[in-house]
C-alpha positions in Angstrom: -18.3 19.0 5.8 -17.1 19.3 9.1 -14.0 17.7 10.6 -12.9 17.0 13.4 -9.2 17.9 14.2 -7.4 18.2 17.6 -9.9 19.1 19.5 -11.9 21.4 17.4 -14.7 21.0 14.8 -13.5 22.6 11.7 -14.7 23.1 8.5 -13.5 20.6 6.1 -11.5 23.4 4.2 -9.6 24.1 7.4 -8.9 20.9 7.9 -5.3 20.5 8.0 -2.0 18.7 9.0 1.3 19.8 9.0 3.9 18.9 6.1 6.0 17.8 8.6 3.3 14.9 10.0 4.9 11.5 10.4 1.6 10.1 9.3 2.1 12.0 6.0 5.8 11.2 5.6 6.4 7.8 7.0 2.3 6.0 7.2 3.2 6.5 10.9 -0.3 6.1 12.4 -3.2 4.1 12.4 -6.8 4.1 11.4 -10.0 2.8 11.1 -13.1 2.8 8.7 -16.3 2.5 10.6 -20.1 2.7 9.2 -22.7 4.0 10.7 -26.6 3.1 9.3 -29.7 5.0 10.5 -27.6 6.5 13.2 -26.0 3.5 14.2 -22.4 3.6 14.2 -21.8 -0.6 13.9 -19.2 -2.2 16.6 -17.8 1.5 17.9 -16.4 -0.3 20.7 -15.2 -3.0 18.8 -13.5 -0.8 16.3 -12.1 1.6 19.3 -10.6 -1.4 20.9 -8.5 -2.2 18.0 -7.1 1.1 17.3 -5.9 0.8 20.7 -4.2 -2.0 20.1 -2.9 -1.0 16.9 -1.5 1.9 18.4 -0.1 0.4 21.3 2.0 -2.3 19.1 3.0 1.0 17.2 3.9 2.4 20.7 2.0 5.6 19.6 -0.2 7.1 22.6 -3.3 7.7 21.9 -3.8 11.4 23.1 -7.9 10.9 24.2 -9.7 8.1 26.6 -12.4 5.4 24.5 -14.9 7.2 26.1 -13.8 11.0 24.4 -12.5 9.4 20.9 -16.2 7.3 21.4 -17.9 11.2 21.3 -15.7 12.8 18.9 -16.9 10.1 16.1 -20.4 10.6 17.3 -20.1 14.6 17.2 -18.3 14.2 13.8 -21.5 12.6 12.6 -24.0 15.3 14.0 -22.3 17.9 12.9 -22.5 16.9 9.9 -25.9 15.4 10.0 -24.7 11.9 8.9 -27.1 9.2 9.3 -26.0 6.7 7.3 -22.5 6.6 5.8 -18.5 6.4 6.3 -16.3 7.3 9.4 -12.6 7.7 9.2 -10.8 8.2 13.0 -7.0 8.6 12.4 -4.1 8.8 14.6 -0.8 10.0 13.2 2.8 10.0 15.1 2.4 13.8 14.7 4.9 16.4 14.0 8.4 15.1 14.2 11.9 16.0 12.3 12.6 15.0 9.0 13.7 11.9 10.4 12.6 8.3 11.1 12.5 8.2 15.2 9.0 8.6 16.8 9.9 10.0 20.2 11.1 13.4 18.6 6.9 13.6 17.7 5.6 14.9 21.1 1.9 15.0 20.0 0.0 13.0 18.0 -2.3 14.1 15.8 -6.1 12.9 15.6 -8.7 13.5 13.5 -12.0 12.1 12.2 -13.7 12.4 8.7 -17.8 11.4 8.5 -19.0 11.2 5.2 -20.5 8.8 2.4 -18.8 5.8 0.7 -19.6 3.8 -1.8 -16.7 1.0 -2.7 -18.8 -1.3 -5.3 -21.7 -0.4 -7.9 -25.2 -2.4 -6.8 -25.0 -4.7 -9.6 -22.5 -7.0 -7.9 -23.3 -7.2 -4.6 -26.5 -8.7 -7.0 -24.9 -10.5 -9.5 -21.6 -10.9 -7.6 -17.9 -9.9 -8.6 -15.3 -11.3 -10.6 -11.7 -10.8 -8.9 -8.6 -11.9 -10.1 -5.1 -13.4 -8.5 -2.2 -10.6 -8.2 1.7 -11.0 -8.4 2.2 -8.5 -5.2 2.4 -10.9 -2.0 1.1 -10.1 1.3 3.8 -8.8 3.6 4.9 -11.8 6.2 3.1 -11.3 9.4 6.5 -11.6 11.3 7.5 -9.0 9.0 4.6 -6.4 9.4 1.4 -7.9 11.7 -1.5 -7.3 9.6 -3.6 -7.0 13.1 -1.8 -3.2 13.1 -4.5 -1.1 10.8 -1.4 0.9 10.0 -1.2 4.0 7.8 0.9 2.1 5.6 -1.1 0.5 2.8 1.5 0.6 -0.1 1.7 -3.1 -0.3 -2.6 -3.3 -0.5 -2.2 -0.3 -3.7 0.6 -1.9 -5.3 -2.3 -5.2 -5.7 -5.0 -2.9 -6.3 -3.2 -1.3 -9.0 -3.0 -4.9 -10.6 -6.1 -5.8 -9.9 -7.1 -2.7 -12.0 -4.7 -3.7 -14.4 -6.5 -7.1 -15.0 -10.0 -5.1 -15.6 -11.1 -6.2 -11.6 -12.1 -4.3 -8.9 -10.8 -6.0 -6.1 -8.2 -8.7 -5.7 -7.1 -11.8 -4.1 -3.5 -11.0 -2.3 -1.2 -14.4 -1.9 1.0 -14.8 1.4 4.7 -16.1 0.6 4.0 -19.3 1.0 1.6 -19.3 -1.9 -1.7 -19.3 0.3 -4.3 -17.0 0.0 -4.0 -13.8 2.8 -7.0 -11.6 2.1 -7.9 -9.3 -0.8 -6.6 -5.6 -1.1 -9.1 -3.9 1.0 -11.7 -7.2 2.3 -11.4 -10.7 3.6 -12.1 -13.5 1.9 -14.5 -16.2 2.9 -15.5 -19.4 0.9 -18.2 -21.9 1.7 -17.5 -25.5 1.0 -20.0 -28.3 1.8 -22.1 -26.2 4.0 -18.9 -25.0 6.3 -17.6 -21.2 5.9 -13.5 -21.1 5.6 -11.4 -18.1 6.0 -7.8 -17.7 6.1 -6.0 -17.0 9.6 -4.0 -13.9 10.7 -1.0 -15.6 10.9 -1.2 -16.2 7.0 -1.7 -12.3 6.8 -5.4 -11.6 6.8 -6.7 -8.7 9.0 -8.8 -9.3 12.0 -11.3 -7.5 10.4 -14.6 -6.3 12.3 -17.2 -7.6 9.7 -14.9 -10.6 9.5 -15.9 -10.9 13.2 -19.3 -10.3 12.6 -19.4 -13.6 10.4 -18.6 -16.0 12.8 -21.0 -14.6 15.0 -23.9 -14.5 12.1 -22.2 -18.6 11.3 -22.9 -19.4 15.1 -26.3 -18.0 14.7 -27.3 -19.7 11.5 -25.5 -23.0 12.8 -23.4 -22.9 10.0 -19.7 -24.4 10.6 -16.9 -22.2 10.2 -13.4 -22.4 10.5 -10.2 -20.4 10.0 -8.1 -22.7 7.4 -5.1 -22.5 5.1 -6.5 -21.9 1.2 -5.3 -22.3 -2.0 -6.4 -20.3 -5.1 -7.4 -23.8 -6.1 -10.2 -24.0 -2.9 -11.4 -21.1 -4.3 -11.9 -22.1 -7.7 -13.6 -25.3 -6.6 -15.5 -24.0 -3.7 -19.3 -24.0 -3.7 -19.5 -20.1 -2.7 -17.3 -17.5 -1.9 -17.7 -13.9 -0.5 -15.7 -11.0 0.9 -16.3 -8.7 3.8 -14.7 -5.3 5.4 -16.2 -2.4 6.7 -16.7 -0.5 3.2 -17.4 -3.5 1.3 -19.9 -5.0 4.0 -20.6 -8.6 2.6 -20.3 -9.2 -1.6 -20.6 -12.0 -3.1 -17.6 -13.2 -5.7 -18.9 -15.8 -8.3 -15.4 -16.0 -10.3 -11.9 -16.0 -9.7 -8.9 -16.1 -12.4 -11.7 -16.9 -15.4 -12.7 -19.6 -13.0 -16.6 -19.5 -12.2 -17.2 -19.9 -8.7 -20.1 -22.9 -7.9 -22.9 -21.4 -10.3 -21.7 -18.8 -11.3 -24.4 -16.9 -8.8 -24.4 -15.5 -5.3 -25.1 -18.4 -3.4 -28.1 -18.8 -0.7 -25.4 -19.1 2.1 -23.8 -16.1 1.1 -27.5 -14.8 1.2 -28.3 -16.0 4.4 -25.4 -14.4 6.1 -26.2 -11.4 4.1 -29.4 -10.6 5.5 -28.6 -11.3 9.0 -25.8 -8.5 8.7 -28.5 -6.2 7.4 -30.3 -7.0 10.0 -27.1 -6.6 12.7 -25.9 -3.1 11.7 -28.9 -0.7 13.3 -28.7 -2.4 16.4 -25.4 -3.5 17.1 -23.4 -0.5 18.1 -23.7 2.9 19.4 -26.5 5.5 18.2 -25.4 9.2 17.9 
C-alpha cells in the first residue's frame, strides 16, 4: 500500500509520524472518511470543505490549498490502484512539546490512507440490524461541536464498546437531555407516516455527508423530511428506521432495545432511498 505523507508517496511500511505528534497524544487534528466507487471519489468537495472548517474551528492551518489536498486523495488512489474502496485524509496539530498548547506545533502533519472497508456483513444491510441503547451520552454540543470531525473519538468507543457489550454492532448514543444524538459511527434516520426525521446538530448529531445526501435523495423522491427532536420511544414506534455515514452508506435497522421496528423488515422507503444513493455515488463526485 502506498501512503501518502507530507508530501511524498511512501510505502505503507514507511509510513510514519512522530511519537511526539499532537494528533497521537492529544486527538489534536481532524479527519475524514471518504468512498470512492468505480473511480469515483463521492462528494470530494463536499467532504474537503468540511475539513476546512473543522480545522479552522480547531484553528489548525491546513498546510495545502483544496485544489492540492483534492490531488493528493486522488494520487493516493492511483497509486494504489484503488477503484472502489476507503479514503482516510488526516490532519494532525503536528509535532509539538509534551505539552497541551498548539502554537509550539509549527507544522502540521497530513496524510492520506486509500484502501478497502468493510464496516457491516451483507446480511443486514438485507435483513437489517438490530442496535441497542447505550449508557455513554453524547458530549453537549456547547461542550464539544460535533460539526468538528475531530481526532477525538473516545466518547464514540466508550458507546461502541457497550454496544459490543450488549451483542450489537452499532449503537444509538443519547444527548443529555435524554434525546437521541446519533449512533457511534452513523446517523440515525426514522420514517414515520411517509416523512423521514433525523435529529439536529444542535442535539449532537454530525453533519454528516451521506446525511446530506438524504435530504437531497428525500427532495428527489418527494418524500418529506425534517430535522426533529427524538425519543428512543419514536424509534421504537416508528414505521422504518435507517442509518447512514460514509462507511456504513445506508442500512436499514428493524429493532432497537428488543423492540422490533414496523415489520420487523427493511422498509420500501428505506429501499427507495437506497437505490437512489447507489445510483448517486459514481456520478456525484470527482473521478481519479
Amino acid at each position: 500500500m502506498i501512503v501518502y505523507l507530507d508530501g511524498q508517496y511512501v510505502d505503507s511500511t514507511d509510513a510514519k509520524v512522530s511519537v511526539f505528534d499532537h494528533g497521537l497524544l492529544y486527538g489534536d487534528g481532524v479527519f475524514e472518511g471518504i468512498r470512492i466507487y468505480g473511480g469515483n471519489i463521492y462528494r470530494l468537495d463536499e467532504h474537503l470543505e468540511r475539513l476546512e472548517y473543522s480545522a479552522k474551528a480547531l484553528m489548525l492551518t491546513v498546510p495545502l490549498s483544496r485544489a492540492e489536498l483534492s490531488t493528493a486523495v486522488c494520487e493516493t488512489c492511483r497509486q494504489n490502484k484503488l477503484m472502489d474502496g476507503y479514503i482516510r485524509l488526516v490532519i494532525t496539530r503536528g509535532i509539538g512539546d509534551l505539552g497541551l498548547a498548539p502554537w509550539l506545533c509549527p507544522k502540521p502533519t497530513v496524510f492520506v490512507i486509500a484502501s478497502k472497508i468493510s464496516l457491516y456483513p451483507q446480511e443486514h444491510y438485507d435483513n437489517g440490524l438490530s442496535i441497542v441503547t447505550v449508557p455513554t451520552r453524547r458530549i453537549s454540543p456547547d461542550m464539544l461541536p460535533p460539526t468538528v470531525k475531530s481526532l477525538n473519538y473516545l466518547n464514540n468507543i466508550f458507546a461502541k464498546i457497550e454496544a459490543r457489550q450488549a451483542g450489537a454492532l452499532e449503537a444509538i448514543m443519547l444527548n443529555a437531555q435524554g434525546l437521541v444524538a446519533e449512533c457511534t459511527a452513523d446517523n440515525i434516520f426514522t420514517v414515520h407516516k411517509g416523512e423521514i426525521l433525523t435529529p439536529a446538530a444542535s442535539a449532537g448529531a454530525l453533519k454528516g455527508i451521506t446525511r446530506a445526501t438524504i435530504f437531497d435523495i428525500a427532495q428527489e423522491l418527494k418524500i418529506p423530511i425534517r430535522e426533529a427532536d427524538l425519543t428512543r420511544y419514536d424509534i421504537w414506534c416508528a414505521d422504518e428506521c435507517f442509518l447512514t455515514g460514509t462507511g456504513a452508506e445506508v442500512i436499514p435497522v428493524v429493532k432497537l432495545d428488543g423492540r422490533v421496528i414496523g415489520t420487523g423488515k427493511p422498509g420500501p422507503i428505506t429501499g427507495r432511498v437506497l437505490v437512489s444513493f447507489r445510483k448517486r455515488v459514481l456520478t456525484d463526485g470527482t473521478r481519479i
